[in-house]
C-alpha positions as CSV (number, residue, x, y, z in Angstrom):
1,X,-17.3,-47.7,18.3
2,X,-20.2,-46.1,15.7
3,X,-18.3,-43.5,14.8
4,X,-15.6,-46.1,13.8
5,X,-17.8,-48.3,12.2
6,X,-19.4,-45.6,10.1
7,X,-16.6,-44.5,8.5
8,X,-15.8,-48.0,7.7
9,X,-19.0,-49.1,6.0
10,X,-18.5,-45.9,3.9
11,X,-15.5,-46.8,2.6
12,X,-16.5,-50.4,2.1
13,X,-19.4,-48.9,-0.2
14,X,-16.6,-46.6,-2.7
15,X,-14.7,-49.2,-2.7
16,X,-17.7,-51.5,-3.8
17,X,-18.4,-48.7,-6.4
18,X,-14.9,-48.4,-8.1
19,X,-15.2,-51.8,-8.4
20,X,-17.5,-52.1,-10.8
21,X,-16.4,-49.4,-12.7
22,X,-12.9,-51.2,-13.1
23,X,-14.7,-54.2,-13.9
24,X,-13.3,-55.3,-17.6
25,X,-15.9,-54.9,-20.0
26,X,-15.3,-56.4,-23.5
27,X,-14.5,-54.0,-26.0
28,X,-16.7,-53.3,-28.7
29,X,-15.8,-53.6,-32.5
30,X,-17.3,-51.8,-35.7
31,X,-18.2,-54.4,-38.0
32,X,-16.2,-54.3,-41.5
33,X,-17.4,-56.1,-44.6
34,X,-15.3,-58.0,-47.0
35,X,-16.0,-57.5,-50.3
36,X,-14.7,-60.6,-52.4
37,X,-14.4,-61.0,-56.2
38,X,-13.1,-64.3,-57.6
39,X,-13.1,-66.3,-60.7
40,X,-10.7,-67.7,-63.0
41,X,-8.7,-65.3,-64.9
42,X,-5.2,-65.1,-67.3
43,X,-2.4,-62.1,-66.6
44,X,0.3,-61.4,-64.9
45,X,2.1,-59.3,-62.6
46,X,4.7,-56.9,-64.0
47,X,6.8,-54.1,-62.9
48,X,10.2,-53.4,-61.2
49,X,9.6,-55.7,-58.2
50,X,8.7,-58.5,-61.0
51,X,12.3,-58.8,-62.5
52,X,10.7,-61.0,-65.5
53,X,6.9,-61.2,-66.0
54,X,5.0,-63.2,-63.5
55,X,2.2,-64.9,-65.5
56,X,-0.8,-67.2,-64.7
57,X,-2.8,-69.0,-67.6
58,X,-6.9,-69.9,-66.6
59,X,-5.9,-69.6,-62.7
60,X,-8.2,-69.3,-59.9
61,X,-7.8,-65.9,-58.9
62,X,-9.5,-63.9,-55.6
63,X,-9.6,-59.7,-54.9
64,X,-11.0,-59.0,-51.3
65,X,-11.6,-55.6,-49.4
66,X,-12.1,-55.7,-45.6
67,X,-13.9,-51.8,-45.6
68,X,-15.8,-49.9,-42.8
69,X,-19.2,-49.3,-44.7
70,X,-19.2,-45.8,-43.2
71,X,-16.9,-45.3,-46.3
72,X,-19.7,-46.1,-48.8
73,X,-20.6,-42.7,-50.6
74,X,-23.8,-42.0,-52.7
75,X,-27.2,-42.9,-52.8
76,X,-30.0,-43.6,-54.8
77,X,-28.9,-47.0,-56.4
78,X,-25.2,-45.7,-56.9
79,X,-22.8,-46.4,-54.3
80,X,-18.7,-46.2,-54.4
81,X,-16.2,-47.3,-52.4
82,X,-12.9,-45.1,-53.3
83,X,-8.9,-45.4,-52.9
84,X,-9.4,-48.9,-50.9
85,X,-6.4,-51.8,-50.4
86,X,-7.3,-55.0,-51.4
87,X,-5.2,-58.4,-51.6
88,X,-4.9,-60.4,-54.6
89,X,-4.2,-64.1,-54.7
90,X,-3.4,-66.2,-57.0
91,X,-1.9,-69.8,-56.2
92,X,0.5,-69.2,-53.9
93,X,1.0,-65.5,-55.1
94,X,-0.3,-62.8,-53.0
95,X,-0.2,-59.1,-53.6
96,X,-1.8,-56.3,-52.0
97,X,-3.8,-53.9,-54.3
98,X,-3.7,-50.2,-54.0
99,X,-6.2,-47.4,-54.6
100,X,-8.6,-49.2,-56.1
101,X,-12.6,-48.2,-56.3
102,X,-15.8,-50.4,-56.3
103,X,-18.6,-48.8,-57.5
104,X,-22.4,-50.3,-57.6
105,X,-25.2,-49.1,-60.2
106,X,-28.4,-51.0,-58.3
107,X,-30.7,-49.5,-61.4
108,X,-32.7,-51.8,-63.3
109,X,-31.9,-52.2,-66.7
110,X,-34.1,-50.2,-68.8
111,X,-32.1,-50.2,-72.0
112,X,-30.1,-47.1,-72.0
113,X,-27.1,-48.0,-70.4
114,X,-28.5,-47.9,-67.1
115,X,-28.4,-51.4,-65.5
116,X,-27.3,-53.5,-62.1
117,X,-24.3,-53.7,-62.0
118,X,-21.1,-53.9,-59.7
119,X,-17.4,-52.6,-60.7
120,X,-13.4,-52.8,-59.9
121,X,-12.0,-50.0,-61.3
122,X,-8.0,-48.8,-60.9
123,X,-7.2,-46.0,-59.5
124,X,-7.5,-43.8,-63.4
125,X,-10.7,-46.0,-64.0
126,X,-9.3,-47.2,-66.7
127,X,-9.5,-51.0,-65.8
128,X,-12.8,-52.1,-65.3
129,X,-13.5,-55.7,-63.7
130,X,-17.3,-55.7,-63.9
131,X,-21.0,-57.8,-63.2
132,X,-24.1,-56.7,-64.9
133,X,-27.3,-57.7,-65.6
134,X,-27.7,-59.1,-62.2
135,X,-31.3,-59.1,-60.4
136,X,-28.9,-59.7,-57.0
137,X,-27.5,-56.5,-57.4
138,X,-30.9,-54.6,-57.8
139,X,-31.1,-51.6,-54.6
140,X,-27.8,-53.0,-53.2
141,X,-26.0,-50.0,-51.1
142,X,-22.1,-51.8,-50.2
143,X,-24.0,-51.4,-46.9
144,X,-24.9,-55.5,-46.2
145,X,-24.2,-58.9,-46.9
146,X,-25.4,-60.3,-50.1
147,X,-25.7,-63.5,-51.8
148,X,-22.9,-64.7,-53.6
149,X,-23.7,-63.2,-57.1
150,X,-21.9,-63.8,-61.3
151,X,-22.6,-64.8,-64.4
152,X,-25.9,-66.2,-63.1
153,X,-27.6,-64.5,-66.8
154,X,-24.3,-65.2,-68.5
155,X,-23.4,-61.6,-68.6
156,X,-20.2,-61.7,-66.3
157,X,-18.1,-59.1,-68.7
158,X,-14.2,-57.9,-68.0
159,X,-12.8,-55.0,-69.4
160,X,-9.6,-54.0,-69.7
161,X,-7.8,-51.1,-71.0
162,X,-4.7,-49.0,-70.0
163,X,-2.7,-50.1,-67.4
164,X,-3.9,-52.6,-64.9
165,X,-4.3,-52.6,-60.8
166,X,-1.2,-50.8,-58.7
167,X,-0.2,-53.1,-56.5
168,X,1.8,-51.5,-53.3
169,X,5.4,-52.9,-54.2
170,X,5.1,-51.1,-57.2
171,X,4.0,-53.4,-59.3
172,X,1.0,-53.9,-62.0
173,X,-1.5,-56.8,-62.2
174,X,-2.6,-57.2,-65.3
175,X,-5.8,-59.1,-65.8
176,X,-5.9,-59.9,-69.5
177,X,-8.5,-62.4,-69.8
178,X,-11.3,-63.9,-67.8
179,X,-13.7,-66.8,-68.3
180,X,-15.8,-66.5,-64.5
181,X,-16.2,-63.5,-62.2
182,X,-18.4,-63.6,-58.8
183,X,-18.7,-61.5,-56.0
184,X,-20.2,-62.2,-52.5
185,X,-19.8,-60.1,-49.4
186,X,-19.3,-61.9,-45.8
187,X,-19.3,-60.2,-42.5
188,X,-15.7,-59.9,-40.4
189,X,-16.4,-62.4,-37.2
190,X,-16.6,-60.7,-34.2
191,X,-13.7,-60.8,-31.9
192,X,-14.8,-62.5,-28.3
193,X,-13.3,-62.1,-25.1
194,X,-10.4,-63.8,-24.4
195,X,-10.9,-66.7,-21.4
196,X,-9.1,-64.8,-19.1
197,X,-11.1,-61.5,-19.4
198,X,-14.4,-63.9,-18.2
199,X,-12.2,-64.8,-15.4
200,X,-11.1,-61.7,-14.4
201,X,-14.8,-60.2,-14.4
202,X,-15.9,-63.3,-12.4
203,X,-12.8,-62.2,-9.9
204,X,-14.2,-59.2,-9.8
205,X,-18.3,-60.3,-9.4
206,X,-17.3,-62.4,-6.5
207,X,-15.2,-60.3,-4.7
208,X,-17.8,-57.6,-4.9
209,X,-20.2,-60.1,-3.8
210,X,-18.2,-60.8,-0.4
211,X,-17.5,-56.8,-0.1
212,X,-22.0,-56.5,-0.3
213,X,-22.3,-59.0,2.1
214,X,-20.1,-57.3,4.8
215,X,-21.7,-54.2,4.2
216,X,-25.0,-55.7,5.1
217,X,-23.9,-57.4,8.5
């Protein structure tokens, strides 16, 4: 009868360890940030998707990224974020852009061009949605959240030149004008475990806690 028993008790103990390494554990998820700019702006939206020119007058208007920051790139109060896919909306228009870049200069101003300041180019840099002169933006890194920021100094400038933003249809937004611009960055909420993951680890919990309590009679 030992010999029996022994055997048993061992098995009772694996079987009490693979359970807990089957046990569902939530997963874990990198944290993105989205990188929002917004204001109210005039353009349009042209190309060969757009069979006549889509146009909004003094619109509210939104561009956000959702990025890993272990994308940022630089250091030393310049950071960039390049070739990222953003969505634009606009009303009840909403367009995905392409290939974009966000760059930060977190410099103080010292008068020779050299200043805070935070920028949405296109992909040839030749459009240029940009902030300056903001304190807010002083030693920022793309790297946290920050404090919704614009034309707090009444410095909010846009310019624009060449063609606009590729959007992924292969289309073009064109921002020609723009009387506000802000940016703020927000975290991505975690995602939490779904009820029936808890109950399937409290499944598991209990029935290791009956499988503990035979081992110990």
């Amino acid at each position: 009868m030992f010999h029996l028993k022994y055997p048993r008790r061992q098995m009772l103990k694996s079987a009490l360890i693979a359970g807990i390494l089957l046990l569902p554990v939530p997963a874990s998820f990198a944290e993105p940030l989205v990188y929002t700019f917004s204001g109210v702006a005039s353009g349009s939206i042209v190309g060969p998707t757009a069979l006549t020119s889509s146009s909004f007058s003094n619109q509210s208007f939104s561009i956000s990224f959702t990025e890993d920051t272990t994308a940022v790139t630089g250091s030393a109060g310049y950071y960039l974020l390049s070739g990222i896919n953003g969505t634009f909306i606009e009303d009840s228009k909403s367009e995905t852009i392409t290939d974009a870049f966000m760059e930060v200069n977190g410099n103080p101003n010292t008068g020779s061009g050299v200043y805070e300041s935070i920028n949405l180019f296109n992909s040839t840099f030749a459009t240029d949605m940009q902030i300056i002169y903001d304190p807010a933006l002083l030693g920022y890194e793309l790297l946290t959240t920050l404090a919704p920021t614009g034309s707090v100094t009444g410095q909010t400038i846009a310019n624009y030149s060449g063609t606009g933003y590729s959007l992924s249809n292969g289309d073009t937004l064109d921002l020609t004008s723009m009387s506000s611009l802000n940016f703020s960055v927000t975290d991505v909420p975690t995602p939490t475990p779904e009820p029936g993951t808890w109950m399937l680890l409290a499944m598991g919990i209990g029935t290791l806690m009956m499988m503990r309590r035979r081992l110990c009679w």
